[in-house]
C-alpha positions in Angstrom: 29.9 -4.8 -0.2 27.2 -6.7 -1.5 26.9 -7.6 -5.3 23.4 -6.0 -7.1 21.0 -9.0 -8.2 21.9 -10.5 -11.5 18.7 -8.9 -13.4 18.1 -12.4 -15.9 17.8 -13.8 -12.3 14.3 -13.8 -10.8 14.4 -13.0 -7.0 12.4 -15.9 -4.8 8.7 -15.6 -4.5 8.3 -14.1 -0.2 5.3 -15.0 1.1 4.8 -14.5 5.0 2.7 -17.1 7.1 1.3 -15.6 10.5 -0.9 -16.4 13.6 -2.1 -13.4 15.8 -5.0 -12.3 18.1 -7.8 -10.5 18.0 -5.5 -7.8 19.0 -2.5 -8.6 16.9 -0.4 -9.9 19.3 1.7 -12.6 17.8 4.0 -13.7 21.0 4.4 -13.1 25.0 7.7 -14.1 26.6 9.3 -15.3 23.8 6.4 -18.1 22.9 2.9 -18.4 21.4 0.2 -17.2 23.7 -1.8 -20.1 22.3 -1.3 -23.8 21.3 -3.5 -24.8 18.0 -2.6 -28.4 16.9 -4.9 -27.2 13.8 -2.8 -24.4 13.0 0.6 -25.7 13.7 -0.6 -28.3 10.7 -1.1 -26.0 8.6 1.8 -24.1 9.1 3.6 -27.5 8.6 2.1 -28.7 5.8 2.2 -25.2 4.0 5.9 -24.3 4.5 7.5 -27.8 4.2 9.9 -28.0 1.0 10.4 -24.5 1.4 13.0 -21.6 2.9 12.1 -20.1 6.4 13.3 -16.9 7.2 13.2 -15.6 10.9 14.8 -13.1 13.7 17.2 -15.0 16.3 14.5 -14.4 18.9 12.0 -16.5 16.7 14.6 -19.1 16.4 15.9 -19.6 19.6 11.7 -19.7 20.5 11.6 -22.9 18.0 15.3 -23.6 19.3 16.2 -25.9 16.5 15.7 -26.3 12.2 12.4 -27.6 11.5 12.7 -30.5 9.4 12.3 -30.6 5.9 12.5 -26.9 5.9 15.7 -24.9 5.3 16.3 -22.2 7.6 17.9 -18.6 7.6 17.9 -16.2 10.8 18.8 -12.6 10.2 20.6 -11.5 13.2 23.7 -9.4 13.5 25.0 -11.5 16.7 24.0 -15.3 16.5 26.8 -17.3 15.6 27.0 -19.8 12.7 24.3 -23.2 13.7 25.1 -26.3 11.5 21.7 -26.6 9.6 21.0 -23.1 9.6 22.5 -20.0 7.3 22.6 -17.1 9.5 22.7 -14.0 7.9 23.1 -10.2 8.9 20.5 -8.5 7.3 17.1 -9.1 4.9 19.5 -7.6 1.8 21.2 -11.4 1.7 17.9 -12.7 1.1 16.1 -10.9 -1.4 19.6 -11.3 -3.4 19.5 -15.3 -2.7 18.5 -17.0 -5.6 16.3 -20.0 -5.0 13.2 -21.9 -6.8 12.1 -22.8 -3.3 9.3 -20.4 -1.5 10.8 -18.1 0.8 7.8 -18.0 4.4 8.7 -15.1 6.8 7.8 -16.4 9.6 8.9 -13.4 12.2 9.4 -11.7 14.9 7.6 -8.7 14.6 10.7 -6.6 13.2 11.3 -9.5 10.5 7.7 -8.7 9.3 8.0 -5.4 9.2 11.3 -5.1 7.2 10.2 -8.1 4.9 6.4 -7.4 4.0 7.1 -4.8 1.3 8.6 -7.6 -0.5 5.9 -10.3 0.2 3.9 -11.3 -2.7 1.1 -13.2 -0.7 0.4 -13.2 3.1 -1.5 -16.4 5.0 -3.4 -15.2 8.1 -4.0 -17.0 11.1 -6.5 -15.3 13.1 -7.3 -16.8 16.7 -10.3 -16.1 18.0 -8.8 -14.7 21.5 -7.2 -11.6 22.3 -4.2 -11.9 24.7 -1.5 -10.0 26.4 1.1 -9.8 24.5 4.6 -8.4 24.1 5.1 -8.9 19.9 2.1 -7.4 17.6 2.3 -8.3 13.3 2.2 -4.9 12.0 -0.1 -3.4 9.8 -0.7 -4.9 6.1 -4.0 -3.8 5.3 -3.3 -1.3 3.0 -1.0 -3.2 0.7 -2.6 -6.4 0.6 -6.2 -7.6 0.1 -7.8 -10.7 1.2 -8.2 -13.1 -1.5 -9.7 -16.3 0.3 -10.7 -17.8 3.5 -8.7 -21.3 3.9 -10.1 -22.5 6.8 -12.2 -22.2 9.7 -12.7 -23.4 13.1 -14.1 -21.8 16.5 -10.5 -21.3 17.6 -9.4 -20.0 14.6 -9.4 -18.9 10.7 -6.8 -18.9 8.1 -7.4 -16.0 5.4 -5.0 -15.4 2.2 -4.1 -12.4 1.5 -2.4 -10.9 -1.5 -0.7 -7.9 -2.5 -2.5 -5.1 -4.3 0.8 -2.7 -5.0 3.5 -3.5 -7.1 6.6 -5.2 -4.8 9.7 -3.4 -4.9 12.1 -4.3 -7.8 15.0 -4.4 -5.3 16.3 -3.1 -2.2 16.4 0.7 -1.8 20.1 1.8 -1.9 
């Protein structure tokens, strides 16, 4: 049985970091339907120093940690990595406690169980659609977009940011 959050602790700030088409399809086979040196940079350069949380099918797509990031995979069957904390479900870690930020990173069901609790959302929208077996789900009615980061024929980055209140914890 899991302990509830120590309320004089904050919980970490979530923020999810994403790249999908035109047609919100985020992967096909297992990889990225795309290769964008530009937005792999920025995905490096964002997340480094911070906590990256992902599904076992995300990580065994990246196949190792990604340096200077630490690295938690939810999955109810992967077995314990050296480097990485694997955890069962997304209820040990909005009860970790860490200064660091926490970057969802995916699959698709990652997303969709861990974007009630994101604060901020960074949107990488290639300019392509594709065929796909993954699609990021909906977030436009929770979040609103705040800024566009970058821009390129391939490919822009908006930040988004939540416009409802996150939930103070985990439904019982």
């Amino acid at each position: 049985m899991s302990k509830s959050p120590d309320p004089l602790q904050s919980q970490p700030t979530i923020k999810a970091i994403v790249a999908m088409a035109e047609n919100r399809v985020i992967g096909a086979n297992g990889t990225l339907p795309w290769h964008l040196p530009g937005d792999l940079k920025f995905f490096k350069q964002t997340t480094m120093g911070g906590v990256l949380v992902m599904g076992r099918k995300t990580f065994d797509s990246i196949g190792r940690p990604l340096p200077g990031r630490e690295t938690i995979v939810i999955s109810r069957t992967m077995q314990s990595i050296p480097g990485i904390r694997v955890v069962d479900g997304i209820e040990a870690v909005l009860e970790w406690q860490t200064d660091k930020t926490v970057w969802v990173v995916g699959g698709a069901e990652i997303y969709r169980q861990m974007l009630p609790f994101c604060s901020e959302l960074l949107v990488t929208r290639v300019s392509l659609s594709v065929a796909g077996d993954t699609f990021f789900p909906s977030f436009e009615d929770c979040f609103e977009r705040v800024g566009l980061l970058a821009e390129t024929p391939q490919f822009r980055i908006e930040h988004y940011r939540r416009t409802q209140d996150l939930p103070p914890a985990l439904p019982k």
